[in-house]
C-alpha positions as CSV (number, residue, x, y, z in Angstrom):
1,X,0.0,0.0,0.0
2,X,2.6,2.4,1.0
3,X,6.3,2.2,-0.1
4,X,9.4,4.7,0.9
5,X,12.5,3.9,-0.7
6,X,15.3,6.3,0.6
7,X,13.0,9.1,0.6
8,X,14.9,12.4,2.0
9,X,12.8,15.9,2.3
10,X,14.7,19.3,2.5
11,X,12.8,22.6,2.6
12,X,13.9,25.6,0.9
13,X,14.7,27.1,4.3
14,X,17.5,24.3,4.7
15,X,15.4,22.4,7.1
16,X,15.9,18.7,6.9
17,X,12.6,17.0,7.8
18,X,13.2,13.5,6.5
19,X,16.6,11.5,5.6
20,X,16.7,8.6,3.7
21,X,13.6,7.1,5.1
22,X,13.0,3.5,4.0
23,X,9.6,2.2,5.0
24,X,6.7,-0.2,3.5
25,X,3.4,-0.8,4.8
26,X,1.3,-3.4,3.6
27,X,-2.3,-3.9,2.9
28,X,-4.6,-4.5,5.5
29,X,-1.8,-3.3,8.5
30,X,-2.5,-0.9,11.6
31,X,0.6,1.3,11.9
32,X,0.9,3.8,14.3
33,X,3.9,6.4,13.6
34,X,5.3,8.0,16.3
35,X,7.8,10.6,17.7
36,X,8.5,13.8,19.6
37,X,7.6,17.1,18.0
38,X,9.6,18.1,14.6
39,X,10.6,14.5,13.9
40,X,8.8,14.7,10.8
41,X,5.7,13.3,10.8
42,X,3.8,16.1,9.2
43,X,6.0,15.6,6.4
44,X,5.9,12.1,6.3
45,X,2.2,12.8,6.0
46,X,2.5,15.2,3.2
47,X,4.9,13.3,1.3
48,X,2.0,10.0,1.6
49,X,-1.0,12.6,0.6
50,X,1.2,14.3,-2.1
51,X,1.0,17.6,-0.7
52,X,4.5,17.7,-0.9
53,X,7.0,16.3,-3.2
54,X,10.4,14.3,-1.7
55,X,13.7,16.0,-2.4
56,X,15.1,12.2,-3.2
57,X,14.1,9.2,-3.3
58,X,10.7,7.4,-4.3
59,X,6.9,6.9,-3.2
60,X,4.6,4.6,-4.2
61,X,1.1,4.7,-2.3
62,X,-2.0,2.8,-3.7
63,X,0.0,1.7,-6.9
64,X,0.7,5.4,-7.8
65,X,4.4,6.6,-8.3
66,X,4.1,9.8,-6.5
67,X,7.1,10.7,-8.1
68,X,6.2,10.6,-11.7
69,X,2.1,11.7,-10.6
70,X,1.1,14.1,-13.2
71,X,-1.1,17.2,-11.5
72,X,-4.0,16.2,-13.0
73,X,-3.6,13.2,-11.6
74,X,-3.6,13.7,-8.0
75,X,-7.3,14.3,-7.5
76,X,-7.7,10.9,-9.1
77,X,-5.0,9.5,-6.5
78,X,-6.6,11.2,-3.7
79,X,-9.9,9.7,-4.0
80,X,-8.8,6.1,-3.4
81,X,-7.8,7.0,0.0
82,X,-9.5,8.6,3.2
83,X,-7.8,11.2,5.2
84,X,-8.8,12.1,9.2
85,X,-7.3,15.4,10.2
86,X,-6.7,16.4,13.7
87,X,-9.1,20.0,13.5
88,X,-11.9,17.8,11.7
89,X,-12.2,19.8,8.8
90,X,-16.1,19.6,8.3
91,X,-17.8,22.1,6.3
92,X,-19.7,24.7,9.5
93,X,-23.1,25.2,7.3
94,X,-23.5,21.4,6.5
95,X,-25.2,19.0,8.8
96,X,-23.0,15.8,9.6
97,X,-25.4,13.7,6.5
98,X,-24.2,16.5,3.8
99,X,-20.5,16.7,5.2
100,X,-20.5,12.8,4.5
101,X,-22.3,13.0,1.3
102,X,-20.1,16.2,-0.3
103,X,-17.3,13.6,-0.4
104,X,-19.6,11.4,-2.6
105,X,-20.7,14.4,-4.5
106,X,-17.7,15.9,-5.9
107,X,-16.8,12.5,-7.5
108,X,-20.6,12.4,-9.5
109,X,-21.9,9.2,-7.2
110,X,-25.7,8.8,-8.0
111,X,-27.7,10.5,-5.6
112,X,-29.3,6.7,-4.8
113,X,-25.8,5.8,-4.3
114,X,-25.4,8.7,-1.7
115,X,-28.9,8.4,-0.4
116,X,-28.0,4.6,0.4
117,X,-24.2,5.0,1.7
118,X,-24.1,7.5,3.7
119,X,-26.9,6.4,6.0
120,X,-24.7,3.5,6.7
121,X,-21.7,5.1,7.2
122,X,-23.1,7.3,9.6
123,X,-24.4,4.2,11.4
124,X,-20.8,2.7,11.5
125,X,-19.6,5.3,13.5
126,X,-22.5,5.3,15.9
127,X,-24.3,9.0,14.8
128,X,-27.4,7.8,12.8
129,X,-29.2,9.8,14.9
130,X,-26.9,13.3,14.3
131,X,-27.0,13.0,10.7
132,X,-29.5,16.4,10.1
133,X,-27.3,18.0,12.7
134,X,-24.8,21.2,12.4
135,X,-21.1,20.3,13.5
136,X,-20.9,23.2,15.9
137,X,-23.9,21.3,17.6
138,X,-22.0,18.0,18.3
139,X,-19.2,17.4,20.9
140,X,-15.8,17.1,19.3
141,X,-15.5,13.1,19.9
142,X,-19.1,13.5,17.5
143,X,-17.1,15.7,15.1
144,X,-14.5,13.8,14.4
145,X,-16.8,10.9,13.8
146,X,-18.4,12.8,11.3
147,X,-14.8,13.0,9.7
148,X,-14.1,9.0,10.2
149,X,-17.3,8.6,8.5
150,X,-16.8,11.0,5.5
151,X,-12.9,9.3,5.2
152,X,-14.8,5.9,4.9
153,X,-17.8,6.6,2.2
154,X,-15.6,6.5,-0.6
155,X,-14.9,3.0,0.9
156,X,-11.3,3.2,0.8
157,X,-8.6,0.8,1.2
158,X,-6.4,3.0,2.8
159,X,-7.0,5.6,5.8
160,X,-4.4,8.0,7.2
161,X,-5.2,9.4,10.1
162,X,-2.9,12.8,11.2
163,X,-3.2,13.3,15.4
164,X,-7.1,12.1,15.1
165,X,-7.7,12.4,18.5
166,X,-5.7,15.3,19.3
167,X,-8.5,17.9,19.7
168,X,-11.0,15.5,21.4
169,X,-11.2,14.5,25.4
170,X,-8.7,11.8,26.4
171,X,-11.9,9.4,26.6
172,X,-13.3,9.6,23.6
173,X,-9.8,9.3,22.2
174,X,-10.1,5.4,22.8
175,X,-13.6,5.4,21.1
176,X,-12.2,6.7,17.6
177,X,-9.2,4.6,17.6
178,X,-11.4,1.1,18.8
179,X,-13.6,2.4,15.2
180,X,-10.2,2.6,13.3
181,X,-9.5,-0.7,14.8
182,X,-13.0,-2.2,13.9
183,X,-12.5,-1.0,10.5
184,X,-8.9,-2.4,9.9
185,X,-10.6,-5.7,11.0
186,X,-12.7,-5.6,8.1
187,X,-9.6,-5.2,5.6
188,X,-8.8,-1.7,5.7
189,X,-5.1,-0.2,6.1
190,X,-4.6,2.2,8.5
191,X,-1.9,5.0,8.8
192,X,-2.3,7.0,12.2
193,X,0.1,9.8,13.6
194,X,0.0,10.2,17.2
195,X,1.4,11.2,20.4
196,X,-0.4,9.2,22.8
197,X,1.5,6.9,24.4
198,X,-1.7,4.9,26.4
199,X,-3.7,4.6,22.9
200,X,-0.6,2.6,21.4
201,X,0.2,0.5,23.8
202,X,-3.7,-0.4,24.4
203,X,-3.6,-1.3,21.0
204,X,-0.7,-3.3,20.5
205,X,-0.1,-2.8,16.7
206,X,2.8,-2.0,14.8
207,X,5.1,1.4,15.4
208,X,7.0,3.4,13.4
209,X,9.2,5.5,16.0
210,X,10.3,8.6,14.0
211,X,13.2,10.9,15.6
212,X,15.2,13.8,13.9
213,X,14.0,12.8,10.3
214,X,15.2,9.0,10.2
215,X,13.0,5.8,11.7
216,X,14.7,4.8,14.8
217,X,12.7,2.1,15.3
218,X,9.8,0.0,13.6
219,X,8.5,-3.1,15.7
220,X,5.8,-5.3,15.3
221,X,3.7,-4.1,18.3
222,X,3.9,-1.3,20.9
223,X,7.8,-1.7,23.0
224,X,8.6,0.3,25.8
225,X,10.8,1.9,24.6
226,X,9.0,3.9,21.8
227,X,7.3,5.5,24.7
228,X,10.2,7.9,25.2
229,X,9.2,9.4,21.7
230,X,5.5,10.0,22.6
């Protein structure tokens, strides 16, 4: 699903975010990357969502070359993935139904199709009863439900999730991670960037430990010691 091969990032300010990052990540895994702040995550992020291109090396996510992508291309790449962002995202004047069912619109899904997935969606991530409601009218655990939900409509195989839980109480953190878990269970990969030490060891799968740019460590399941970089 995801493939780094000696990928280095430097900005145009001299900042070296990533050096000669090797990594691969394979269908159906849960892999948590972690690390302290500035180990570049955010740009391992970019590099994974093409926001930003690598200064070396190459990328392969979803069978694309995100090297060789042409522009016109990328909305096309995009939309075989779903993306949960840490400040939600959700469009204010939309109830949580039409936030989900924008993401269907804008790639011209039948309005049966729409009227039939969403619904369902909505009732994966327990808000069936939200759906004609305003996000500024749910809780923020509800919000960023309403983002799990719209990152899953497009029924994606791959989900990266960037510090999902980061503006949510420390609670509800465990109920959006046990739906990302649920849903790798059914098949799906998932990419998630945090720095909550108690959510990755609860859930024991693999870690990516990210420090200065470079993967220091990358083990099967949550280690002690990659707690020193949360």
């Amino acid at each position: 699903m995801i493939e780094f091969s000696n990928v280095s990032k430097r900005y145009e300010n001299g900042t070296r975010a990533l050096e000669n990052v090797s990594l691969n990540i394979e269908r159906g895994e849960f892999a948590f990357i972690v690390g302290s702040s500035g180990a570049g995550k955010s740009t391992l992020i970019k590099l994974m969502l093409r926001e930003e291109k690598p200064t070396s090396g190459i990328i392969h996510v979803n069978g694309f070359n995100l090297n060789k992508i042409k522009r016109r291309q990328i909305p096309k790449f995009r939309r075989t993935l779903g993306v949960v962002f840490q400040d939600f995202r959700l469009i204010p004047y939309m109830t949580a139904y039409d936030n989900v069912a924008f993401a269907l619109r804008v790639t011209n899904v039948s309005s049966k199709d729409i009227r039939r997935r969403v619904p369902y969606v909505l009732g994966l991530v327990g808000l069936a009863s939200k759906a004609r409601i305003v996000p500024d009218k749910l809780s923020g655990g509800e919000q960023q439900r309403v983002a799990l939900a719209r990152a899953l409509v497009n029924n994606p195989d791959l989900i990266i999730a960037d510090e999902p839980t980061g503006n949510i109480d420390p609670e509800l953190s465990f109920e959006i991670v046990e739906l990302l878990h649920e849903i790798n269970k059914m098949g799906t990969t998932i990419v998630m960037v945090t720095h909550e030490h108690e959510l990755v060891s609860h859930f024991n799968h693999r870690v990516i430990t990210i420090e200065n740019g470079t993967v220091v460590s990358d083990t099967p399941e949550y280690q002690e010691e990659a707690g020193d970089y949360l």
